[in-house]
C-alpha positions as CSV (number, residue, x, y, z in Angstrom):
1,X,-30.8,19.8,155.0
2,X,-30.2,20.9,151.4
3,X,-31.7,18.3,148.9
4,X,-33.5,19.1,145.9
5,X,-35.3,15.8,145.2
6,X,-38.3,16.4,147.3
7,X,-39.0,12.5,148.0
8,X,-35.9,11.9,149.5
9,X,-35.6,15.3,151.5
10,X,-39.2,14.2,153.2
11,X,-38.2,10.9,154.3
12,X,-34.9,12.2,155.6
13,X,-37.1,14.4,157.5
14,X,-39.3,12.7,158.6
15,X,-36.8,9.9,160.7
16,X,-34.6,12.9,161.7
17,X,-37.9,14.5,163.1
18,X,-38.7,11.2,165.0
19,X,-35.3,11.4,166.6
20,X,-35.9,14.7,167.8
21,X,-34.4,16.9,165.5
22,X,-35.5,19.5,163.8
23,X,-34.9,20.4,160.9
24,X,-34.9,23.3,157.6
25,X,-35.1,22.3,154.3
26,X,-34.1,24.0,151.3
27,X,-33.6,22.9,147.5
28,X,-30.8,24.7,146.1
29,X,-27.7,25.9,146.2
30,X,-28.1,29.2,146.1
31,X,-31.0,28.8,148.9
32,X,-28.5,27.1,151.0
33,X,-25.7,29.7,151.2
34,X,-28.5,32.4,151.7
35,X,-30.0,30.4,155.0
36,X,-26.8,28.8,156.1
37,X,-25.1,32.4,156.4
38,X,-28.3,33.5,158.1
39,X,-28.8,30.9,160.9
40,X,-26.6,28.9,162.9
41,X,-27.2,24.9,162.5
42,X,-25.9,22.3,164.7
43,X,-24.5,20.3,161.6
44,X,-25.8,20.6,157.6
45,X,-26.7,17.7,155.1
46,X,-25.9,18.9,151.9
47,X,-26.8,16.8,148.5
48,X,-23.9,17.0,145.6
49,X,-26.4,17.3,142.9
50,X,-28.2,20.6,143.3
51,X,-30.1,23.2,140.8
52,X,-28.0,26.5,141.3
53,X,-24.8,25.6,142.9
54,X,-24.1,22.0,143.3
55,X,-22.7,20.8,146.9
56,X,-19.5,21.1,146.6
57,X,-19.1,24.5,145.4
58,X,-21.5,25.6,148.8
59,X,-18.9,23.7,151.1
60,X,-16.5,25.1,149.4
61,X,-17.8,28.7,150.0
62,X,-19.1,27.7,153.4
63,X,-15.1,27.2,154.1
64,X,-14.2,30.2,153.1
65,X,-16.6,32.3,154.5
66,X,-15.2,30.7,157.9
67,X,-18.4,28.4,159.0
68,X,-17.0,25.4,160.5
69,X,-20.7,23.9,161.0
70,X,-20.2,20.0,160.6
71,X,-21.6,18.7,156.7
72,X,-22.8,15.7,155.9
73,X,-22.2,15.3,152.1
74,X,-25.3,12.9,150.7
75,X,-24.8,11.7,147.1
76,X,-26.2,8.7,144.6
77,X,-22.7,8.7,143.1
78,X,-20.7,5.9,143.9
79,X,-18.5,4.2,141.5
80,X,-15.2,3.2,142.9
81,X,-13.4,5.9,141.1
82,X,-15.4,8.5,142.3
83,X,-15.3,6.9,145.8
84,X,-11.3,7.7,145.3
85,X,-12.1,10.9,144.0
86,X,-14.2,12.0,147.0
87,X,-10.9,11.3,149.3
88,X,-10.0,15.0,148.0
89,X,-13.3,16.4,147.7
90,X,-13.8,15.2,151.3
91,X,-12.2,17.5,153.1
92,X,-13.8,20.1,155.7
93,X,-16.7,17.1,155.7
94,X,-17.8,14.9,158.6
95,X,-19.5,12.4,156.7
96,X,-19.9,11.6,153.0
97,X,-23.6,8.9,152.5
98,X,-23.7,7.5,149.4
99,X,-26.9,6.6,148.9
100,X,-28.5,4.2,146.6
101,X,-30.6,6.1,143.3
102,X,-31.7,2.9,141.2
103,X,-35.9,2.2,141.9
104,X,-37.1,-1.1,142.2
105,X,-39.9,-2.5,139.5
């Protein structure tokens, strides 16, 4: 899994863990094309917002290096424009989980 916000990455974990996964976690960009060339993974879960090279620019390199491992694209953006945006930016993903990035008071 490639998710910089360290809250987030834990409790991913942690219920992916409990299903009997297991699971590598790195932070960035960068970080991620250096492991993901390195190892082979059942299927990736790769944030949009990342420190280095955002998530999109590592699928897109993924793709071209030829790894056809199935990605999960996880991202708090949502509007409706950028939900027909991601239509495009979709492809050569499995999944794209929009999640939710307000906090409650």
């Amino acid at each position: 899994m490639v998710e910089d916000e360290k809250r987030v990455a834990r409790f991913i974990r942690r219920a992916l863990v409990e299903e009997g996964f297991a699971v590598d976690l790195c932070g960035d960009g960068n970080e991620a094309l250096d492991l993901i060339s390195g190892t082979r993974f059942d299927a990736i879960i790769l944030d949009v917002m990342l420190p280095g090279r955002d998530g999109l620019s590592v699928l897109k390199t993924l793709r071209s290096r030829s790894i056809s491992t199935p990605v999960l694209i996880l991202t708090a953006r949502g509007s409706v424009n950028e939900r027909t945006s991601w239509s495009a930016a979709s492809r050569g993903t499995e999944l794209i989980i929009m999640r939710s990035c307000g906090t409650a008071n």
